[in-house]
LUMSEVO-176816 format. One record per atom (N, C-alpha, C): residue in three letters; residue number from 1; z, y, x; atom name. Coordinates in Angstrom, 1 decimal. Layout:
REM residues N
(ALA, NUM, (Z, Y, X), CA)
...
***
This chain:
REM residues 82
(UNK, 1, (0.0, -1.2, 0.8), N)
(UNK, 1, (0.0, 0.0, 0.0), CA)
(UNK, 1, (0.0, 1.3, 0.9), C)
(UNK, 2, (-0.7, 2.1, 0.4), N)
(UNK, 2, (-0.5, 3.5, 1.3), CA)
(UNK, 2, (0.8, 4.2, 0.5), C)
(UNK, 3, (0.9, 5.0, 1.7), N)
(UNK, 3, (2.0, 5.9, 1.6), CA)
(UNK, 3, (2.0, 7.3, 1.3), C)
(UNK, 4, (2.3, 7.9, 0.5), N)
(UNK, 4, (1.9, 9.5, 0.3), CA)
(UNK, 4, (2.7, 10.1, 1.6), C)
(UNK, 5, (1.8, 11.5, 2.2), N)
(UNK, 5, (2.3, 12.1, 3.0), CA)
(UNK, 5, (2.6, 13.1, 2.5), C)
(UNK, 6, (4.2, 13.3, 3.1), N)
(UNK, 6, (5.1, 14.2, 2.3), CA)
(UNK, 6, (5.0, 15.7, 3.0), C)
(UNK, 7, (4.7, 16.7, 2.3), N)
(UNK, 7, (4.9, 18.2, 3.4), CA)
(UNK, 7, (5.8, 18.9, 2.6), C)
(UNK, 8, (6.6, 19.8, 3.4), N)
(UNK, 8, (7.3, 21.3, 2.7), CA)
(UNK, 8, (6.7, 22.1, 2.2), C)
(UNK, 9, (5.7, 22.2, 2.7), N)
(UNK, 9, (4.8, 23.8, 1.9), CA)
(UNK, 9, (4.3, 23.2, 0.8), C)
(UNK, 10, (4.0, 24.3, -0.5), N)
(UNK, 10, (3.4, 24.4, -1.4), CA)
(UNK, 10, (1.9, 25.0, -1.1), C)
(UNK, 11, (0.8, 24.5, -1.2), N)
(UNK, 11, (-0.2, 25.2, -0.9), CA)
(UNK, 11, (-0.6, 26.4, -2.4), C)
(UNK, 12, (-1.3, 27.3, -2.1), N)
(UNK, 12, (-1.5, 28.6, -2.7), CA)
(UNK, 12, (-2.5, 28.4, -3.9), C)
(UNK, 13, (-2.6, 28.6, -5.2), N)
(UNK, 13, (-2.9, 28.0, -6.2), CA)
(UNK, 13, (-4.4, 29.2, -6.1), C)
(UNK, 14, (-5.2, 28.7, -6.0), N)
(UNK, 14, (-6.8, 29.4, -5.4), CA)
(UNK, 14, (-7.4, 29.6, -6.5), C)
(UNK, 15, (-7.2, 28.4, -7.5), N)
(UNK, 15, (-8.2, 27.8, -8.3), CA)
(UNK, 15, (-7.7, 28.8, -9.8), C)
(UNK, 16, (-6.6, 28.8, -10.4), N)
(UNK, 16, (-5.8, 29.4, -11.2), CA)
(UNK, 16, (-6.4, 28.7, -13.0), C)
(UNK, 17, (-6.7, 27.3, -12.6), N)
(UNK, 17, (-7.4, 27.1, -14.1), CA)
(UNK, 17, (-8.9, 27.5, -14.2), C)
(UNK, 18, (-9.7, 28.4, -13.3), N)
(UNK, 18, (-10.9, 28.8, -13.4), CA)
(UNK, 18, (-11.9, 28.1, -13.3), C)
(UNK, 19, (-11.8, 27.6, -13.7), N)
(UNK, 19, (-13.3, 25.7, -12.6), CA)
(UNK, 19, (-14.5, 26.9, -13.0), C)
(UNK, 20, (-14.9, 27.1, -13.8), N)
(UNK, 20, (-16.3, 27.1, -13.6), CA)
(UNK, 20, (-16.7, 28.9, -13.3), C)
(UNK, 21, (-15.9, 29.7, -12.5), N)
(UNK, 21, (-15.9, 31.2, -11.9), CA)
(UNK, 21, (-16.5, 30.8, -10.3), C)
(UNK, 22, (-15.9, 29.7, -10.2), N)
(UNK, 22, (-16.5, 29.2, -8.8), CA)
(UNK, 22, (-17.6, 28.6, -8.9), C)
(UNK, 23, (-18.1, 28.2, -9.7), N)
(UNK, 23, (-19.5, 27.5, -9.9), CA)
(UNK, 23, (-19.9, 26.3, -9.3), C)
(UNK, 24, (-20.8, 25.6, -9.3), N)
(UNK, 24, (-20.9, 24.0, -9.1), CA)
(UNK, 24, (-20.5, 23.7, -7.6), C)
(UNK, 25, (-20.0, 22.6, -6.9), N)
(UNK, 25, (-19.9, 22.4, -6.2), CA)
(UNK, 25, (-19.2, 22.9, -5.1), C)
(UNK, 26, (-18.3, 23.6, -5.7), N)
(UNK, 26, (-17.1, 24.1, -5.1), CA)
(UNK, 26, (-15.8, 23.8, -5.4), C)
(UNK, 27, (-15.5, 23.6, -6.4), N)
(UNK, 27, (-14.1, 22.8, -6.6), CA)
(UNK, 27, (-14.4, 21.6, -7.2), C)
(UNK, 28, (-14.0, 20.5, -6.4), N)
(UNK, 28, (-14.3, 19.0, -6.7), CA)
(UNK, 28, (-12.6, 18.3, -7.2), C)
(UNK, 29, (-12.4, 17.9, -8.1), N)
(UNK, 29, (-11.0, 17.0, -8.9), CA)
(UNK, 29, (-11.4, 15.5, -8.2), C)
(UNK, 30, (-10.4, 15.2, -7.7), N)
(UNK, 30, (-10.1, 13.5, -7.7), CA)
(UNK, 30, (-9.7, 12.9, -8.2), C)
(UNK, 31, (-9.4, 11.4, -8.6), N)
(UNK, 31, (-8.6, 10.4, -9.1), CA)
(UNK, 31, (-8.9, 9.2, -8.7), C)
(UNK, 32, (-7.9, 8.5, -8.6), N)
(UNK, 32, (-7.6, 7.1, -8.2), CA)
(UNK, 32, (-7.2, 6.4, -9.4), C)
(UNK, 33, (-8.3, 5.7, -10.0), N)
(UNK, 33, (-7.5, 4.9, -11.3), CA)
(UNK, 33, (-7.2, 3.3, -11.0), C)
(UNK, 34, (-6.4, 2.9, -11.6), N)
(UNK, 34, (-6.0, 1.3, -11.6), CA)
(UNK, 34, (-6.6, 0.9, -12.4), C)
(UNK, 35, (-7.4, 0.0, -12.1), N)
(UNK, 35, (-8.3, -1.1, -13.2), CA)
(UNK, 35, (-7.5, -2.3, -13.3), C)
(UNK, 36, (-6.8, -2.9, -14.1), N)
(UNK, 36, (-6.2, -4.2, -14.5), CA)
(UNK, 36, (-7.4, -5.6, -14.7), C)
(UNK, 37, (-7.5, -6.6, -14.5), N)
(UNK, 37, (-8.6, -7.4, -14.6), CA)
(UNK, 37, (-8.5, -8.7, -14.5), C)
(UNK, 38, (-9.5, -9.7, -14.8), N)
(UNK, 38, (-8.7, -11.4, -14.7), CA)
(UNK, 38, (-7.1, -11.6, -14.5), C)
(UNK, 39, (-6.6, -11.3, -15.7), N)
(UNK, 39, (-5.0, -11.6, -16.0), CA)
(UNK, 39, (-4.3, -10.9, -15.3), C)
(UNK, 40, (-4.3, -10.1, -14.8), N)
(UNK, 40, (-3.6, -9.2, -13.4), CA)
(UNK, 40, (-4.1, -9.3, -12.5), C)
(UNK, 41, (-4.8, -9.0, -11.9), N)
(UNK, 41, (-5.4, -8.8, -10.5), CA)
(UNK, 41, (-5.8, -7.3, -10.4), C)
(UNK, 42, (-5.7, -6.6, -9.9), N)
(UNK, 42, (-5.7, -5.1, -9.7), CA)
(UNK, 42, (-6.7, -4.5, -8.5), C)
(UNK, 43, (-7.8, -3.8, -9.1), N)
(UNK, 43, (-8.3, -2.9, -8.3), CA)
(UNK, 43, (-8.2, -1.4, -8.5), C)
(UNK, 44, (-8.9, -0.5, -7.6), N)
(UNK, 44, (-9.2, 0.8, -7.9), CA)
(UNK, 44, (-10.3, 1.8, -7.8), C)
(UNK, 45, (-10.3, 2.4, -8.3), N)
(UNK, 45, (-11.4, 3.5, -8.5), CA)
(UNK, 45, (-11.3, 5.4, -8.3), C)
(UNK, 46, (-11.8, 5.5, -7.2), N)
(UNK, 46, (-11.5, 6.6, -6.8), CA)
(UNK, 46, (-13.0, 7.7, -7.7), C)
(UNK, 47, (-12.6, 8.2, -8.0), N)
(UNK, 47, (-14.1, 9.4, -8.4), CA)
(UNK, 47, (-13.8, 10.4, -7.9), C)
(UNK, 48, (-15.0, 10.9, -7.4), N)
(UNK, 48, (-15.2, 12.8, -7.8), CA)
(UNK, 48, (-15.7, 13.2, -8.4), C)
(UNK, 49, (-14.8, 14.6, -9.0), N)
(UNK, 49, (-16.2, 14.9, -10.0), CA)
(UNK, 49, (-15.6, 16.9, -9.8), C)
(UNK, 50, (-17.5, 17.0, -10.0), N)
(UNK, 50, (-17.0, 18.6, -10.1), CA)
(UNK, 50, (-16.6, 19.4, -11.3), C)
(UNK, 51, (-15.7, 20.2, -11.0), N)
(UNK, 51, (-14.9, 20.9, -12.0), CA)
(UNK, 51, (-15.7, 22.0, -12.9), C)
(UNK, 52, (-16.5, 22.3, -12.4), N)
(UNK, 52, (-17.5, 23.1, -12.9), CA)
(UNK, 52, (-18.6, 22.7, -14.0), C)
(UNK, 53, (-19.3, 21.3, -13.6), N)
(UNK, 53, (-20.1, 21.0, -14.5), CA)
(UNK, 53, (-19.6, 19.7, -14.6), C)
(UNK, 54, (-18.7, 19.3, -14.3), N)
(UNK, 54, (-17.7, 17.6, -15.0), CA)
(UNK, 54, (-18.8, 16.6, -14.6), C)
(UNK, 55, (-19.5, 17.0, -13.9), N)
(UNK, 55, (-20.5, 16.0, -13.5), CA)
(UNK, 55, (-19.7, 14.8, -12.2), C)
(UNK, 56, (-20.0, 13.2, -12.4), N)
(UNK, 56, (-19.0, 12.7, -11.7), CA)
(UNK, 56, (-20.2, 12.4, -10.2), C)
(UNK, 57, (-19.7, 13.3, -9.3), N)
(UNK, 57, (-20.6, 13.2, -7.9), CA)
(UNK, 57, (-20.6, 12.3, -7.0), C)
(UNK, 58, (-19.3, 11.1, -6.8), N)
(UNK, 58, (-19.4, 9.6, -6.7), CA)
(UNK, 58, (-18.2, 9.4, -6.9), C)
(UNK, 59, (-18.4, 7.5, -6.6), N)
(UNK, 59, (-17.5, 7.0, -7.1), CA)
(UNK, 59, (-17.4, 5.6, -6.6), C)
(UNK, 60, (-16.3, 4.8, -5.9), N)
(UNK, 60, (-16.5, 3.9, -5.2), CA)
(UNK, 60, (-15.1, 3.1, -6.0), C)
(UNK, 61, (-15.6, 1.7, -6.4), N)
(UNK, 61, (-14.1, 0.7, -6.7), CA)
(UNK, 61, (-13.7, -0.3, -5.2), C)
(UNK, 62, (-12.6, -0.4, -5.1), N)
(UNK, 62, (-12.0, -1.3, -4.2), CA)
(UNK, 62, (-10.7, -2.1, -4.6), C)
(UNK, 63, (-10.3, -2.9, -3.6), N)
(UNK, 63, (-9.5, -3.9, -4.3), CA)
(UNK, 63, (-8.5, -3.6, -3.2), C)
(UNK, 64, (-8.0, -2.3, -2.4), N)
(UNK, 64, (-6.9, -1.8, -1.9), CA)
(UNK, 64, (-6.8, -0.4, -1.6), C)
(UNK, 65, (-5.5, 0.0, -1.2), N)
(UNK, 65, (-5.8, 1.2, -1.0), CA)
(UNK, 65, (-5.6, 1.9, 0.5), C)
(UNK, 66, (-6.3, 1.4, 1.1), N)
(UNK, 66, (-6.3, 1.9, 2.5), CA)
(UNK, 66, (-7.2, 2.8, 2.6), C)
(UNK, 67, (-7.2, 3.5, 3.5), N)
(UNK, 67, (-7.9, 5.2, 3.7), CA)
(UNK, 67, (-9.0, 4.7, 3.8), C)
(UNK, 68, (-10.0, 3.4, 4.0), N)
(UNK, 68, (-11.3, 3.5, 4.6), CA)
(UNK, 68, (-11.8, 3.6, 3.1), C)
(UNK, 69, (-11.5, 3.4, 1.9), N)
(UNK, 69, (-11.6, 3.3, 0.5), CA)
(UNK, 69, (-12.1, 5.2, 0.2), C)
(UNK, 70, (-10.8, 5.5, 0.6), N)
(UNK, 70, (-10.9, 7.5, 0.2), CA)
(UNK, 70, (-12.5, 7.9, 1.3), C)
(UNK, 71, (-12.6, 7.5, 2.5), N)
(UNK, 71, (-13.5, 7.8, 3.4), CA)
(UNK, 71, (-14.9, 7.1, 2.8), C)
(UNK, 72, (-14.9, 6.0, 2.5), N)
(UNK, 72, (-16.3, 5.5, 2.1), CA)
(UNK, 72, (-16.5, 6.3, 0.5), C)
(UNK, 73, (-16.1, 6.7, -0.1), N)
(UNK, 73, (-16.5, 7.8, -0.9), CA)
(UNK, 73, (-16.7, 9.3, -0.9), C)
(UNK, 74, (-15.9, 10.0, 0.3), N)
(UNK, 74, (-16.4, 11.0, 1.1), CA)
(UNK, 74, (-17.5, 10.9, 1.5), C)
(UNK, 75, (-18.1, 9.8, 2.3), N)
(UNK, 75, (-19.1, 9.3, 2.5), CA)
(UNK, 75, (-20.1, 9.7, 1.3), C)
(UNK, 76, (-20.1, 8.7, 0.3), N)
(UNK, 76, (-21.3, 8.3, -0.4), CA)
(UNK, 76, (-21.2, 9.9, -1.1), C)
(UNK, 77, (-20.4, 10.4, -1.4), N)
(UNK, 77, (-20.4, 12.0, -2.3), CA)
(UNK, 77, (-21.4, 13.1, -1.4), C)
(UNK, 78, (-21.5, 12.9, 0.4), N)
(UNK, 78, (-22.0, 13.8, 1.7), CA)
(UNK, 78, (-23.2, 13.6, 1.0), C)
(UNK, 79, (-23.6, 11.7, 1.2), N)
(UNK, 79, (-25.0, 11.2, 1.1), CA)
(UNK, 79, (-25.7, 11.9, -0.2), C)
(UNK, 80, (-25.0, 11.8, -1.2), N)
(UNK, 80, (-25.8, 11.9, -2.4), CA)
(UNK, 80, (-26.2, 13.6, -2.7), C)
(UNK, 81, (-25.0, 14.0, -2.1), N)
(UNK, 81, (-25.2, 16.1, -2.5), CA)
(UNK, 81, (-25.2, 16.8, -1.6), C)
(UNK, 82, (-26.0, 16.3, -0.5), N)
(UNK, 82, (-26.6, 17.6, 0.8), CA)
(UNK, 82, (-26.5, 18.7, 0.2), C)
***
């Protein structure tokens, strides 16, 4: 399992609820969902999607949650929206 990394600072609220003042492809939402499946067996699903036009920009499932999971969707999100 990964670990959340813990910091003191609060970072500076940029965005203020405005998604679409910034326009497409500038503020991107994540999520990591749990898929339940064959009686319990557990994978996940990471998406991005932009905030602006809700459009989902990629999206990779895996069956743990090690960083190469978050990176190979960085990835495929680079590849697809030069």
């Amino acid at each position: 399992m990964a670990k959340a990394i813990k910091k003191d600072a609060v970072a500076e609220n940029l965005v203020n609820k405005k998604f679409r003042e910034h326009g497409p492809k500038k503020v991107l939402l994540t999520d990591i969902t749990y898929v339940f499946y064959n009686s319990g067996n557990k994978a996940y699903l990471l998406v991005i999607k932009d905030a602006c036009t809700k459009q989902v920009l990629a999206y990779v499932p895996s069956e743990s949650l090690e960083v190469d999971f978050v990176l190979e969707t960085i990835k495929e999100l680079m590849h697809n929206h030069e």
